[in-house]
C-alpha positions, 0 to 999 in steps of 0.5 A, a space after each residue: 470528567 467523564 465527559 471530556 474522556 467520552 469527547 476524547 473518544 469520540 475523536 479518536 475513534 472518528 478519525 480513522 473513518 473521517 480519514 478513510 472517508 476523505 482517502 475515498 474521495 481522492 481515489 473517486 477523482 482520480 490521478 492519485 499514487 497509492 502505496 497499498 500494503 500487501 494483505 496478511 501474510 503472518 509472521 515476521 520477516 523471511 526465513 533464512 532460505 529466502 529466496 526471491 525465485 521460490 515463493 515456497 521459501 518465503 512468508 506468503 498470504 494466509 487464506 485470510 490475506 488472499 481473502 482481504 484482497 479480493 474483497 479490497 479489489 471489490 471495495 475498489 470496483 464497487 466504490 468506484 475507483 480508477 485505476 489506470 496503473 499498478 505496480 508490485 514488488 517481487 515478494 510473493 505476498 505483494 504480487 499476489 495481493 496485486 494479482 488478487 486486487 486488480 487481476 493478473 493482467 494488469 499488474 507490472 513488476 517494479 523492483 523497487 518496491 521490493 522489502 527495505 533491506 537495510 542497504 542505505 545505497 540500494 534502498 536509497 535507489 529504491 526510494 528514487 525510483 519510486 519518487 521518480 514514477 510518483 512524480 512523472 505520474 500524471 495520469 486520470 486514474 490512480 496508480 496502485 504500488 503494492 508493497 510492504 508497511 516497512 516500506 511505506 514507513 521509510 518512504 512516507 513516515 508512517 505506521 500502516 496496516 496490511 492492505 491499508 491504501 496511503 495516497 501520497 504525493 511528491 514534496 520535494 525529495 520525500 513524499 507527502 501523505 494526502 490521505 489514508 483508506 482502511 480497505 479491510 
């Protein structure tokens, strides 16, 4: 009995590395879409004066979230992953975790990777838009899309953590997950 809970374990707790290593392989070569969520930014949701314009009114990056992101912009260099495009939501939790990774310079807003909201007919438009870049993505490095794990749950049917990267492609009207990499 005890060894198959030891053999049970065994699996559970390699997997996430196996699935990390394998995530890395893929960014290594290169062409591949990357949801990348934003770093920690503690609490729950946005405060009722929310305001997209005034990141004082919204739920930012702790010391902690900004220091994940320099070092998952590290991780990238030092593992050496392309990047050729990156994108991020207007939240300030996203853009700065984006600005923080890659550099300002580099990053291009995408409205569309802004917070689920609830409204099926927006975030139904939001999920095409994205799908659209996805698919039309044919790039020699990888595109980086820096937005929220409520997001990456709707569109790619699973639970992420913060600064996790899910590598995804098109499939059909939805996308397929081809990978994951624990990057803090």
């Amino acid at each position: 009995m005890l060894k198959l809970i030891f053999a049970a374990l065994t699996i559970v707790v390699a997997f996430p590395a196996h699935a990390t290593e394998a995530g890395w392989a893929l960014l290594r070569n290169g062409g591949q879409t990357v949801l990348l969520n934003h770093a920690n930014a503690p609490g729950a949701g946005d405060p009722a004066n929310f305001d997209i314009e005034s990141c004082r009114t919204q739920r930012n990056l702790s010391e902690r979230g900004r220091h994940q992101a320099r070092r998952i912009g590290a991780l990238l260099a030092a593992r050496s992953a392309p990047v050729e495009e990156v994108y991020a939501g207007r939240y300030c939790r996203t853009l700065d975790t984006a600005n923080l990774v890659f550099g300002e310079s580099a990053v291009e807003l995408m409205e569309a990777l802004d917070l689920v909201t609830g409204d099926e007919e927006r975030d139904a438009e939001a999920f095409r838009a994205v799908l659209e870049r996805v698919t039309d993505y044919s790039g020699s490095g990888n595109m980086f899309m820096v937005t929220h794990p409520e997001n990456v749950s709707e569109w790619a049917g699973i639970r992420s953590r913060e600064g996790e990267a899910i590598i995804v492609a098109p499939d059909g009207e939805g996308l397929r997950v081809m990978g994951r990499v624990v990057l803090n």
